[in-house]
N, C-alpha and C positions, 0 to 999 in steps of 0.2 A: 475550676469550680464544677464543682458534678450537680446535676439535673435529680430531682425528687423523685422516687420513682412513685408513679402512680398508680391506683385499684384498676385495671383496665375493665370497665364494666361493671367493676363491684364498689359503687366509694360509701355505700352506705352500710348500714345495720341491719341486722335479721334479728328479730325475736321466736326465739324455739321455744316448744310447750311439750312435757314428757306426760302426752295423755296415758298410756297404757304399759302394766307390767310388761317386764322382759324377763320373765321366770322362766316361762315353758318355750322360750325363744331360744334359736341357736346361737351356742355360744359367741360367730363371730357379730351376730345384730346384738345382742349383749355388749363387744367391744366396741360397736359402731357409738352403741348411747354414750357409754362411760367415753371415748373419747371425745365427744361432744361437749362432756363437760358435765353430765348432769348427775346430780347425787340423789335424789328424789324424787317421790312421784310427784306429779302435777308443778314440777318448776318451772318457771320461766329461766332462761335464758338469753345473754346476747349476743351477737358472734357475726366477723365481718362478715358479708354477703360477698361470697367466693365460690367459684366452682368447685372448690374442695368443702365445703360444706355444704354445697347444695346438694352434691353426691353424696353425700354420707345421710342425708337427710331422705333421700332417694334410695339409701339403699332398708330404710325401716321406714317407713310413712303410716305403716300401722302404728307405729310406737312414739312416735314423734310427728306434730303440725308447729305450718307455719304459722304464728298470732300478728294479728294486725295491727302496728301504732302504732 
């Protein structure tokens, strides 16, 4: 019988917010959002709480916050 593997560190949810245009952004913070998930401005988002999304949220902070709840 094999073992579950577990979130090591991350077992909860992150809620992301797409405060600001990525218009006059470089193209790849542009890929950073749309891989995130987000199709609109001011969306909420939900998305496991992983080091791969923390970085990515890390790499535009101008264009995307963390929301609280």
């Amino acid at each position: 019988m094999m073992a579950k593997k577990s979130n090591a560190g991350g077992a909860g949810k992150i809620h992301l917010k797409w405060v600001r245009s990525a218009i006059c952004s470089p193209v790849k913070h542009k890929l950073v959002v749309k891989g995130l998930g987000f199709t609109r401005l001011n969306q909420v988002i939900e998305r496991p709480d992983t080091a791969a999304i923390r970085g990515m949220v890390a790499k535009v902070p101008h264009l995307v916050e963390i929301v609280q709840q």
